[in-house]
C-alpha positions as CSV (number, residue, x, y, z in Angstrom):
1,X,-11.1,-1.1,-14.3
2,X,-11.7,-3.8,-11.5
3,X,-14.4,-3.6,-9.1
4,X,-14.0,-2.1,-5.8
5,X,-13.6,-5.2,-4.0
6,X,-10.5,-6.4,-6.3
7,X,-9.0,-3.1,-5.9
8,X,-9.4,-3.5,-2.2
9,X,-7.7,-6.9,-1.9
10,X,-5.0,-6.3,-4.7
11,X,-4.0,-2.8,-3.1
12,X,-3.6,-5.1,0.5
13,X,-1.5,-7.7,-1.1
14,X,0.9,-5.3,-2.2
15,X,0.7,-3.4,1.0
16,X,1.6,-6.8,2.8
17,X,4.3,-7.3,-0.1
18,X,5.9,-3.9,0.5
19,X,5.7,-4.5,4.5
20,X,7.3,-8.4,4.0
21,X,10.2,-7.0,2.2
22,X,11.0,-4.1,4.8
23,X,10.9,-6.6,7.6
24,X,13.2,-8.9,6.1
25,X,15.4,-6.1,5.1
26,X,15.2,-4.2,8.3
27,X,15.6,-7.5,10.2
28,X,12.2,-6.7,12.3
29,X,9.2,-8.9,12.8
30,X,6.1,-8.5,10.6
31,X,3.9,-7.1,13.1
32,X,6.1,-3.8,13.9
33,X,4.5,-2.7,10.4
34,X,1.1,-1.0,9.8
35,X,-0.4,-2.3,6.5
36,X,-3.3,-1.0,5.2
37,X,-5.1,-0.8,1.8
38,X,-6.8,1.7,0.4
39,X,-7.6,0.9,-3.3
40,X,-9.7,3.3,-4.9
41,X,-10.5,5.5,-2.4
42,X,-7.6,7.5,-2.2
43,X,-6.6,8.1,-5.5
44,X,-3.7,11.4,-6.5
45,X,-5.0,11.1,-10.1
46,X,-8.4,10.4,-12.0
47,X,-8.3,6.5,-13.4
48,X,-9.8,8.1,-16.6
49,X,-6.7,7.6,-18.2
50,X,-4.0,5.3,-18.5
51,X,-1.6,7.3,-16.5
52,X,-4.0,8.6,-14.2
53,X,-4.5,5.0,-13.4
54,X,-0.6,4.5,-13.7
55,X,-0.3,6.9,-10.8
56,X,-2.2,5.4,-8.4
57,X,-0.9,2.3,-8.2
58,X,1.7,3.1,-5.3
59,X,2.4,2.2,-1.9
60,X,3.0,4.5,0.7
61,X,5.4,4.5,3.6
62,X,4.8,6.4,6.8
63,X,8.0,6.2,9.2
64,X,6.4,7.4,12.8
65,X,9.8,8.7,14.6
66,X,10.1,7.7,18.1
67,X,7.4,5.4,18.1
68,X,7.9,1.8,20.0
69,X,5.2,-0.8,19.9
């Protein structure tokens, strides 16, 4: 299990991965996208275990209805 700090940065990079791609696809500039990342301190399952761990590597995706920048 990586440090706090590495979960931090990798759990950012993906969030910036994840917010790249939906730009691109959704033809909208990077900056109309929220990215944040939480590493380990939001976790939906203990890291005790393989698939705990498994678990919470995800991304999230909040879609704010209505919202203009």
């Amino acid at each position: 299990i990586w440090p706090r700090e590495g979960n931090l940065l990798l759990s950012e990079s993906r969030a910036r991965a994840v917010a790249g791609a939906l730009a691109e696809k959704l033809q909208r500039p990077a900056d109309a996208f929220a990215v944040a990342g939480l590493g380990p301190d939001r976790p939906v399952a203990a890291n005790s275990t393989p698939d705990g761990r498994a678990r919470n590597r995800r991304i999230e995706v909040l879609i704010e209805a209505g919202k203009t920048q």
